[in-house]
The first five atom37 places (N, CA, C, CB, O) and aatype in JSON, in Angstrom:
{
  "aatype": [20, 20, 20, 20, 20, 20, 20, 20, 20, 20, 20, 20, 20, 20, 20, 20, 20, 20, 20, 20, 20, 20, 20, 20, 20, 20, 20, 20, 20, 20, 20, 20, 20, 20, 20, 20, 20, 20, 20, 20, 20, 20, 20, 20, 20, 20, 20, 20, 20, 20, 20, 20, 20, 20, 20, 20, 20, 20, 20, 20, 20, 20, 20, 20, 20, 20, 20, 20, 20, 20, 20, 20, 20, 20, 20, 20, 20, 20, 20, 20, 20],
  "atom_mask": [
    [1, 1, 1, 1, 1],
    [1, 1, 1, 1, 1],
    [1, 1, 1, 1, 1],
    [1, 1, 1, 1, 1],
    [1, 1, 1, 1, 1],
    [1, 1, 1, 1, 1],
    [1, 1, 1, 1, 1],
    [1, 1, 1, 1, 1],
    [1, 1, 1, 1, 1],
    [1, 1, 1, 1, 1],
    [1, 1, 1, 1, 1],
    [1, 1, 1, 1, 1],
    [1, 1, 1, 1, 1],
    [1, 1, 1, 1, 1],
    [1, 1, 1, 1, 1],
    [1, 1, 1, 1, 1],
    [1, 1, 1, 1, 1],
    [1, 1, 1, 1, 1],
    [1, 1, 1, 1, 1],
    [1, 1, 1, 1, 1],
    [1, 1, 1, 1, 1],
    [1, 1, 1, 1, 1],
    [1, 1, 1, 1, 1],
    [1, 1, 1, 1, 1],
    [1, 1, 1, 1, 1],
    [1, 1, 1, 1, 1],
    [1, 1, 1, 1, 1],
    [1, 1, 1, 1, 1],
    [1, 1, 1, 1, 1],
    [1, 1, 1, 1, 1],
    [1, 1, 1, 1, 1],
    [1, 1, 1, 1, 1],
    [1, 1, 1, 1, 1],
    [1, 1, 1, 1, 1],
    [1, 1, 1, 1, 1],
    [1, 1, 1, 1, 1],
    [1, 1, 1, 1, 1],
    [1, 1, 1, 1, 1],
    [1, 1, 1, 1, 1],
    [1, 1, 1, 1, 1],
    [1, 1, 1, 1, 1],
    [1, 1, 1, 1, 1],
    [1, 1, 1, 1, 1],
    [1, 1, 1, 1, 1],
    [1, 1, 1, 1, 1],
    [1, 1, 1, 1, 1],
    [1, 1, 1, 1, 1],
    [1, 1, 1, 1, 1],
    [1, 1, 1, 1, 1],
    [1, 1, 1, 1, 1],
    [1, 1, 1, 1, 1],
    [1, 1, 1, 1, 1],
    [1, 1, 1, 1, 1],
    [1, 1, 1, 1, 1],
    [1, 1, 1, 1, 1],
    [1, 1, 1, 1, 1],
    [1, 1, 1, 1, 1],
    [1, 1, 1, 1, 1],
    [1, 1, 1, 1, 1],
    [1, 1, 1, 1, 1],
    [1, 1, 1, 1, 1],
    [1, 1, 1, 1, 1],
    [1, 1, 1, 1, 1],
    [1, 1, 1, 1, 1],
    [1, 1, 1, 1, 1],
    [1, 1, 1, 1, 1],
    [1, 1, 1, 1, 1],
    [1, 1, 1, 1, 1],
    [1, 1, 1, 1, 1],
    [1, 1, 1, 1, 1],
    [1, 1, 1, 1, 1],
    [1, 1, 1, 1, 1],
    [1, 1, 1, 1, 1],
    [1, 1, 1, 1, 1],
    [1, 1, 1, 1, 1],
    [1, 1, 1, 1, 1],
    [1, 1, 1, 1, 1],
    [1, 1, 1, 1, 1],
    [1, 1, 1, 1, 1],
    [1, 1, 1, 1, 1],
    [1, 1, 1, 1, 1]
  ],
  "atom_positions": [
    [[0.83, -1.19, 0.0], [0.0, 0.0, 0.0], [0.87, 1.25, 0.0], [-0.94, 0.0, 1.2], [1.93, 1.27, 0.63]],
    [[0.48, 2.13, -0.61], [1.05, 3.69, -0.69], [0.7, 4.4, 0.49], [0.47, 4.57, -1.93], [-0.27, 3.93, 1.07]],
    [[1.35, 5.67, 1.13], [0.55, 6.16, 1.81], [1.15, 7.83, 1.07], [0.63, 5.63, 3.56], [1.82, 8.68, 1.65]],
    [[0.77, 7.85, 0.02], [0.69, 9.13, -1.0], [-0.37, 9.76, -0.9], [0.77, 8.87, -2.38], [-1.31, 9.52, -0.14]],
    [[-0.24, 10.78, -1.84], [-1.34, 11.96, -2.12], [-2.93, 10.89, -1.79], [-1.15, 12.75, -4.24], [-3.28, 9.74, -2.06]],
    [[-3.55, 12.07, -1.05], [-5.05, 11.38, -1.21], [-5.67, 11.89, -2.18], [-6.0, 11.48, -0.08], [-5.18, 12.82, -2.82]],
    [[-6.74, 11.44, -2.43], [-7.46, 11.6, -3.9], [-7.97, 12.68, -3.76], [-8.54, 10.61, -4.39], [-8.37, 13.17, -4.82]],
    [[-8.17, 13.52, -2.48], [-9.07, 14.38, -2.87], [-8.77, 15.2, -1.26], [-10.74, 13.66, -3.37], [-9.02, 14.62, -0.2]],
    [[-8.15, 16.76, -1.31], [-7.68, 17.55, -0.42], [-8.79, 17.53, 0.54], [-7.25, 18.84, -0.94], [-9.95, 17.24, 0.25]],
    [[-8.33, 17.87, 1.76], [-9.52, 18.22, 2.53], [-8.68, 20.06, 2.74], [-9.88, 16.9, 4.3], [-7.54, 20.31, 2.36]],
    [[-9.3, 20.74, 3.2], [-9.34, 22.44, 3.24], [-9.71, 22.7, 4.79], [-10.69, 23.24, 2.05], [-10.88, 23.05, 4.93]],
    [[-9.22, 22.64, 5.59], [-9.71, 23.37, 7.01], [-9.83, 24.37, 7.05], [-9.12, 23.34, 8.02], [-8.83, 24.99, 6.71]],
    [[-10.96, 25.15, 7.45], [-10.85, 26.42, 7.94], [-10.73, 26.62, 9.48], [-11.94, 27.11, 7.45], [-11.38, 25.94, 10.28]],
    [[-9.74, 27.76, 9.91], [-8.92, 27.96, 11.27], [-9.93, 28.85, 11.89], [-7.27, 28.7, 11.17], [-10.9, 29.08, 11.17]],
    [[-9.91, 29.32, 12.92], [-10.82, 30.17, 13.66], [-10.64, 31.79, 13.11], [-10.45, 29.99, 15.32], [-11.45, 32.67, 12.82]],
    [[-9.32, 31.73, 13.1], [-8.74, 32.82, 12.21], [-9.29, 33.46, 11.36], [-7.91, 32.51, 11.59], [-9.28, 34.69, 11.25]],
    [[-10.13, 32.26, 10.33], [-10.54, 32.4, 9.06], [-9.13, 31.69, 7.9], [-10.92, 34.18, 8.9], [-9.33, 31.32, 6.74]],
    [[-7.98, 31.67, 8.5], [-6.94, 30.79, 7.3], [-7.54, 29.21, 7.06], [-5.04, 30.57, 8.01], [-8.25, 28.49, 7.76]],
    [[-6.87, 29.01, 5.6], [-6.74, 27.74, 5.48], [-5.58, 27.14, 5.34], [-7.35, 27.42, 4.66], [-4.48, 27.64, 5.13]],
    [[-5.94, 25.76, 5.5], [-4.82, 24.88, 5.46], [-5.18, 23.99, 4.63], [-4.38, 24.32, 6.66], [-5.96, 23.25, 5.24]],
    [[-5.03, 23.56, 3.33], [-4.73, 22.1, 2.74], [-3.75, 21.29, 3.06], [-4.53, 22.1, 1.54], [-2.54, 21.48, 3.21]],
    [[-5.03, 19.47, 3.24], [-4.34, 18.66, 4.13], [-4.59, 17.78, 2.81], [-4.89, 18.28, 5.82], [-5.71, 17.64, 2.34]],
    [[-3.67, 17.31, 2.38], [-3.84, 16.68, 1.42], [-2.65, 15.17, 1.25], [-3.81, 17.82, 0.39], [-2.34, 14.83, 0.11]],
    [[-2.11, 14.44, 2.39], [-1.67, 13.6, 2.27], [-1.95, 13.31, 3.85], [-0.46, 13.66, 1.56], [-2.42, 14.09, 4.67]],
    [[-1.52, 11.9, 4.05], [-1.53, 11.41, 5.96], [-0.25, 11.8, 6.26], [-1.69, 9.48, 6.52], [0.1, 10.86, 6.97]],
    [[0.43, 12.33, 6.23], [1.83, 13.02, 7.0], [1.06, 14.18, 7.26], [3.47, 13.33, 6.04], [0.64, 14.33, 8.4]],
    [[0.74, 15.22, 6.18], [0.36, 16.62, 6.81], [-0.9, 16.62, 7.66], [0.13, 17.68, 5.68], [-1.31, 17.66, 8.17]],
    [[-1.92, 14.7, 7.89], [-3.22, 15.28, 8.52], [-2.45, 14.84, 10.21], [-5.09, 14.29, 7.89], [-2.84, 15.26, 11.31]],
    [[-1.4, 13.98, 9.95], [-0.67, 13.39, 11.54], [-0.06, 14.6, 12.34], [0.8, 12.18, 11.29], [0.05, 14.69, 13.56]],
    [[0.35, 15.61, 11.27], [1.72, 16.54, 11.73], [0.5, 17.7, 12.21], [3.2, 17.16, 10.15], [0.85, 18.39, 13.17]],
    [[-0.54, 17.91, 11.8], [-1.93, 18.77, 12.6], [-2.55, 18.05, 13.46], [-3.15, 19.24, 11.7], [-3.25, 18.71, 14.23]],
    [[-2.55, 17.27, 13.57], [-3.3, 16.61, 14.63], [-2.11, 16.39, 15.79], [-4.06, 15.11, 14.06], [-2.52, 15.94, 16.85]],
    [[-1.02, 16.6, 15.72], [-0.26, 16.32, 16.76], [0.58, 17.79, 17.25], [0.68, 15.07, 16.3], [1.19, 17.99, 18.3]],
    [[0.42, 18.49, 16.37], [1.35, 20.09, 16.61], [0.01, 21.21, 16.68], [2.71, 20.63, 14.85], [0.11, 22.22, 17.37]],
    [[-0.86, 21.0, 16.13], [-1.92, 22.09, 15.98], [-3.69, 21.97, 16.16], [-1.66, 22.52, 14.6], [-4.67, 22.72, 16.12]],
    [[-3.46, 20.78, 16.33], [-5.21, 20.92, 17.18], [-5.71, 21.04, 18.19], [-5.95, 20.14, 17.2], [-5.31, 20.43, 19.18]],
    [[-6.78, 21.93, 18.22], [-7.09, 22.72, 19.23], [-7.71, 21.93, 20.11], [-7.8, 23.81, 18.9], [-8.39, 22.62, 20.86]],
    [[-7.79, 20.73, 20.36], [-8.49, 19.62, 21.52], [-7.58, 18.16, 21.26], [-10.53, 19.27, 21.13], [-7.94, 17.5, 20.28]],
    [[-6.82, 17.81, 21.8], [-6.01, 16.84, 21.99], [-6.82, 15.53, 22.75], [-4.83, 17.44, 22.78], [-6.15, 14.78, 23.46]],
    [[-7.82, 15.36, 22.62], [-8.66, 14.27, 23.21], [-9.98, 14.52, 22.6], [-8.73, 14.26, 24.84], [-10.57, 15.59, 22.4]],
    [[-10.38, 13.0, 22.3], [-11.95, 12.15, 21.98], [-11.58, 11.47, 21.23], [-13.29, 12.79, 21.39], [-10.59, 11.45, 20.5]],
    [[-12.73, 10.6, 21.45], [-12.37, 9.21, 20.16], [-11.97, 9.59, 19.0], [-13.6, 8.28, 19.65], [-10.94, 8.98, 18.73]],
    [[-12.35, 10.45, 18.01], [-12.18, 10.63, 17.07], [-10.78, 11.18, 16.88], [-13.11, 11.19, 16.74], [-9.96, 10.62, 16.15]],
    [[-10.63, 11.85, 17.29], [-8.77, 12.76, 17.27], [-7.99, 11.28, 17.62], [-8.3, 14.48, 19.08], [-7.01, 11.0, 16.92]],
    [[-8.33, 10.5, 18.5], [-7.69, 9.05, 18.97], [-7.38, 8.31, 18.13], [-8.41, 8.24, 19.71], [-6.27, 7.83, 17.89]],
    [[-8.91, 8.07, 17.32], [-8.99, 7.19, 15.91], [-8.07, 7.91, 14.97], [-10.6, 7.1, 15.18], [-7.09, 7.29, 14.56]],
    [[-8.25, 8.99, 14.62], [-7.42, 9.56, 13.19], [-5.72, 9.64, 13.45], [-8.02, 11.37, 12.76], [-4.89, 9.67, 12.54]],
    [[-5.4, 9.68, 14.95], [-4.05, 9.74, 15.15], [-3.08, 8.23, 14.77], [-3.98, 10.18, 16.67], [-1.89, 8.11, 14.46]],
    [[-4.42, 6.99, 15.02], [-3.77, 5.79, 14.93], [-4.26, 5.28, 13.5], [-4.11, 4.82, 16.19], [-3.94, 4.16, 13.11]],
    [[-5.26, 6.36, 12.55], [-5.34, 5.57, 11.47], [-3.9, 6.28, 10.39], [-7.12, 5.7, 10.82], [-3.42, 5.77, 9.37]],
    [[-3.65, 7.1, 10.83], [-3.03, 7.75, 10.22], [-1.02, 7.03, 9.9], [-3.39, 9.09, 11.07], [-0.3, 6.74, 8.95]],
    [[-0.94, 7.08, 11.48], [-0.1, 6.18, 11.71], [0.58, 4.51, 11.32], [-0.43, 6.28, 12.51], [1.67, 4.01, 11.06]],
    [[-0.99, 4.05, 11.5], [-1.18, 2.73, 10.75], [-1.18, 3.12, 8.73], [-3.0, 1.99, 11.46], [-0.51, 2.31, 8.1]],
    [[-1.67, 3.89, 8.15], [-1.74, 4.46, 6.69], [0.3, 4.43, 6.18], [-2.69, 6.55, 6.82], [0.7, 3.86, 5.16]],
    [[1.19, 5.14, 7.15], [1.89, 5.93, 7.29], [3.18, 4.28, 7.61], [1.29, 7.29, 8.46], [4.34, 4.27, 7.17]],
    [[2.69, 3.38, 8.25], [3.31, 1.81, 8.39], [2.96, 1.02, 7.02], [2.52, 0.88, 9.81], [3.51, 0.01, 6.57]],
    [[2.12, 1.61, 6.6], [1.83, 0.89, 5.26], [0.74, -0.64, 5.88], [3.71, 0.35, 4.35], [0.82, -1.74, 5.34]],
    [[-0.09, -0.38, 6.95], [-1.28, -1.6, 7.04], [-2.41, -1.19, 6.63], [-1.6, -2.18, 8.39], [-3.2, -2.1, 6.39]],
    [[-2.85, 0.09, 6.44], [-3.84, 0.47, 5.89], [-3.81, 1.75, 4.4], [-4.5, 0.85, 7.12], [-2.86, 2.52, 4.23]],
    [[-5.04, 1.7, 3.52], [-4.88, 2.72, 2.84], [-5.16, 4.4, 2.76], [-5.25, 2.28, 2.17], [-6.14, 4.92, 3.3]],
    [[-4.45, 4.9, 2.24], [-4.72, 6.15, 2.43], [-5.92, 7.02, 2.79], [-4.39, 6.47, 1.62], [-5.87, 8.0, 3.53]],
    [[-7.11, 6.49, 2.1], [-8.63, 7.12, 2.16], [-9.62, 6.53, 3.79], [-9.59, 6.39, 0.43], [-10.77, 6.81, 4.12]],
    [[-8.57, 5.64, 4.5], [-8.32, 5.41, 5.82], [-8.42, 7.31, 6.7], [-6.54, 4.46, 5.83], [-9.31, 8.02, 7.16]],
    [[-6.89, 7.38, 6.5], [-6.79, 8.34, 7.38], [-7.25, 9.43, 6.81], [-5.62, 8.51, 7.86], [-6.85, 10.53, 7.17]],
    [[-8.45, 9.2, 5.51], [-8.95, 10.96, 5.35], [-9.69, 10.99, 6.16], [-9.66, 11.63, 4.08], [-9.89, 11.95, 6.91]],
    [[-10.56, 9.37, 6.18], [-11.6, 10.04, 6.52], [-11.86, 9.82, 7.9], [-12.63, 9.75, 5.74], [-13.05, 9.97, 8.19]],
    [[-10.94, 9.46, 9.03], [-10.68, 10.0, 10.07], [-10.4, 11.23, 9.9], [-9.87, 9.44, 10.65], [-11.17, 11.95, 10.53]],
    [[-9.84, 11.62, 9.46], [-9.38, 13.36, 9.96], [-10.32, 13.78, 9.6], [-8.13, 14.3, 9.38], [-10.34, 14.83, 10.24]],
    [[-11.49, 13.75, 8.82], [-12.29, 14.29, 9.11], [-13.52, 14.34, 9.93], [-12.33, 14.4, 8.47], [-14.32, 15.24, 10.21]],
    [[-13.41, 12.76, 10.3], [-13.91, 12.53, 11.67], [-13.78, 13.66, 12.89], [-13.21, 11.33, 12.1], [-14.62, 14.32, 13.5]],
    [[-12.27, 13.56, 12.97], [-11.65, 14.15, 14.01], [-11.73, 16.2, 13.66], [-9.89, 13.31, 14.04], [-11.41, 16.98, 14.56]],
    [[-12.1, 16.61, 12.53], [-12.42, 18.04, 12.38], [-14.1, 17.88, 13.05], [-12.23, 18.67, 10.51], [-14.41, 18.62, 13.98]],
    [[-14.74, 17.25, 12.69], [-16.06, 17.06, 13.1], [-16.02, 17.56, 14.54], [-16.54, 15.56, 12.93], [-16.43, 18.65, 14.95]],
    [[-15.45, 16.57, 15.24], [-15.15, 16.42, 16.52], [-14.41, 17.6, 17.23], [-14.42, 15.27, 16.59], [-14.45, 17.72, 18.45]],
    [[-14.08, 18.04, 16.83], [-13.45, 19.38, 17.05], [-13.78, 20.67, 16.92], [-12.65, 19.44, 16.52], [-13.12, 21.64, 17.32]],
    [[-15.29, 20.68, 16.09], [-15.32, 21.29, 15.53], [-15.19, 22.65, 14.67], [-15.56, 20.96, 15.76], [-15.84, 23.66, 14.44]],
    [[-14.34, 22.26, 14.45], [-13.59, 22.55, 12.78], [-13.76, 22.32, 11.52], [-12.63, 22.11, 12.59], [-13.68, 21.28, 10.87]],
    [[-14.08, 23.73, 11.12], [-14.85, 24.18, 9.69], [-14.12, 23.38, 8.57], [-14.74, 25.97, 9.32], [-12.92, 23.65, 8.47]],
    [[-14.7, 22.31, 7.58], [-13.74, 22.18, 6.43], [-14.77, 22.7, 5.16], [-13.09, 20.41, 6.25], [-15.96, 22.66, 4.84]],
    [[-13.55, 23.17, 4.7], [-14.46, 24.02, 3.22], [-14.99, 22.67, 2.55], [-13.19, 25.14, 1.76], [-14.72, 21.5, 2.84]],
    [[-15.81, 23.18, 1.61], [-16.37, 22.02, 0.27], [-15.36, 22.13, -0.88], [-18.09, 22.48, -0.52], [-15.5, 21.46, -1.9]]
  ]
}
């Protein structure tokens, strides 16, 4: 398995109003571990270890999107369309 580009960016919007394109599982691991604003719930839990696991090569990439976007849910944190 690859753990390359995902098929399809996700776009956060910050409280700020900035964005960030997260568009591979390195850049959704390296926000979820340096820059999110709630460091606990299942979901931030789940996306930290799917990401990880994506990133070992046991799972595929569209794994840890769609945790992280679990984990924006959970946070809630705006992602553009």
């Amino acid at each position: 398995m690859s753990a390359g580009p995902w098929s399809e960016c996700v776009v956060v919007r910050s409280r700020d109003g900035s964005l960030a394109f997260v568009s591979t599982t390195s850049e959704a691991l390296s926000m979820l571990q340096e820059a999110w604003p709630q460091r606990k719930g299942p979901a931030y839990h789940a996306a930290v270890g799917a990401c990880e696991e994506v990133l070992n090569g046991h799972l595929p990439p569209y794994v840890a999107r769609i945790a992280f976007l679990d984990a924006c849910r959970e946070a809630g944190i705006a992602v553009a369309p």
